[in-house]
N, C-alpha and C positions, 0 to 999 in steps of 0.2 A: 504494500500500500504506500510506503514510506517513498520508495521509488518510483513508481507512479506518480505520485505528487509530486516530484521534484522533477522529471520529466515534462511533467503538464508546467510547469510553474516556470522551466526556461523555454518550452515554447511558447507562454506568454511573452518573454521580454522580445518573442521575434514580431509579434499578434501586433503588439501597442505600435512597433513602430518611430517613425520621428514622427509628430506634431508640433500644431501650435501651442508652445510651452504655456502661455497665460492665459491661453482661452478656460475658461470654466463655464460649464453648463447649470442653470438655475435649478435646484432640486424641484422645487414647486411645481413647474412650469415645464421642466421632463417627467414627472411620475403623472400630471396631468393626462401628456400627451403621446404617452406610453399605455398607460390605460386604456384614453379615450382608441388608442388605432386598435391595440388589444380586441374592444367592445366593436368594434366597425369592420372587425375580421372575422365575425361571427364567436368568438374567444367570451367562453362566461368568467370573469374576472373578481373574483371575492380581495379585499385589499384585507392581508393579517395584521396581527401583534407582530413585534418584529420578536425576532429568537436568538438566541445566545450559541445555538447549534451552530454556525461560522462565527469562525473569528480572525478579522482581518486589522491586523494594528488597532483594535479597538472600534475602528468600525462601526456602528452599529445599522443594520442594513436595513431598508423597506421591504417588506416582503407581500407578493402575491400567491393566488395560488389560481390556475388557469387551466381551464379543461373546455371539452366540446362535445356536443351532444352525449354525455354522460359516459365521456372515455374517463379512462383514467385520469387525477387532475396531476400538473408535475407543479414542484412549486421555483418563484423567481424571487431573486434578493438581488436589491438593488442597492449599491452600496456609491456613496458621493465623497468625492475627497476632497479635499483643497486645491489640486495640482494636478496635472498630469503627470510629475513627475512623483508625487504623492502616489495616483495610481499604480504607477509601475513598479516601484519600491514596493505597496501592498501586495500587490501578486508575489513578487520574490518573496514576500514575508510571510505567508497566508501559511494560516494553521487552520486546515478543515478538519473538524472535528466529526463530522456526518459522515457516514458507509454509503449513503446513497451514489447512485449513479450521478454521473455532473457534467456538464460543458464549463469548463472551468476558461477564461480566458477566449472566447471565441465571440463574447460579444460585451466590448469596450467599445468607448467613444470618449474622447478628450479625460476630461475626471468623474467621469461614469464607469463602472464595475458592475454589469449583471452575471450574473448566475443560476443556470439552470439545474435544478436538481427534475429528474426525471426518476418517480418513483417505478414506475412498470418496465425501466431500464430502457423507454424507446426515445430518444433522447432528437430524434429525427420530426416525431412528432407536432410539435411547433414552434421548429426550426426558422421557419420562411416567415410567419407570422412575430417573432421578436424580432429577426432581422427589419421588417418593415415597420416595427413599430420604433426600435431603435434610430432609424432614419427618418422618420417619422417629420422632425421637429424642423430636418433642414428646409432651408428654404431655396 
C-alpha cells in the first residue's frame, strides 16, 4: 500500500505541472460550480460533513458524495490551498489514511485538490462528469 502511494504521489508532481504560480481559485465560487455542473450532468449530489478519513497537511476537505440512477454512490473531497505551490507540496505530503479505491492526483486545477474515492472500485464511472465539472468555471 505504502508503495503504491508513493508511486501515485510522484506521479502527481508530473499531473500539477508548471502553472500560474499566484493564481488561486475562490473556494465558494468553485464548490458552487462544481456542484451546480455535477446536478446539470444528471449526477444526484448530497454535499457531507467533511471527514478526518484524509489527511492532507491538515487540510480539511469538502466532501460530496455523487451517484446516478441508484449506482453505487463514490465519494469526492475537495480540498483548497493557499498556493499552487501549497498544492503540490500536499500531494508529496499526503497521508491517506482510507483502503478505499482512489484517483488520487488526476484531477487538480491551480490550488484545487479533488479526490475520488470510488467505493464499488469502478473509478471510471464519473470520470468524464468531474472532469467537466472541474472545467466547468473557465471561461
Amino acid at each position: 500500500m505504502r508503495i503504491a502511494t508513493i508511486i501515485i504521489i510522484l506521479l502527481l508532481t508530473f499531473v500539477l505541472g508548471d502553472t500560474e504560480q499566484n493564481h488561486q481559485i475562490d473556494p465558494d465560487d468553485f464548490l458552487h460550480q462544481f456542484q451546480t455542473s455535477l446536478e446539470e450532468q444528471g449526477l444526484e449530489v448530497e454535499v457531507m460533513e467533511p471527514s478526518s478519513s484524509v489527511d492532507m497537511q491538515g487540510l480539511v476537505p469538502y466532501q460530496f458524495s455523487i451517484s446516478h440512477d441508484g449506482e453505487d454512490s463514490d465519494t469526492v473531497f475537495v480540498f483548497f490551498t493557499d498556493s499552487i505551490e501549497q498544492a503540490r507540496q500536499a500531494l508529496v505530503k499526503a497521508n491517506f489514511t482510507i483502503s478505499l479505491i482512489t484517483k488520487v492526483g488526476d484531477y487538480t486545477k491551480d490550488n484545487v485538490i479533488i479526490i475520488q474515492f470510488a467505493h464499488d472500485g469502478n473509478l471510471d464511472k464519473y470520470r468524464s462528469q468531474i472532469y467537466t465539472a472541474i472545467s466547468s468555471d473557465e471561461e
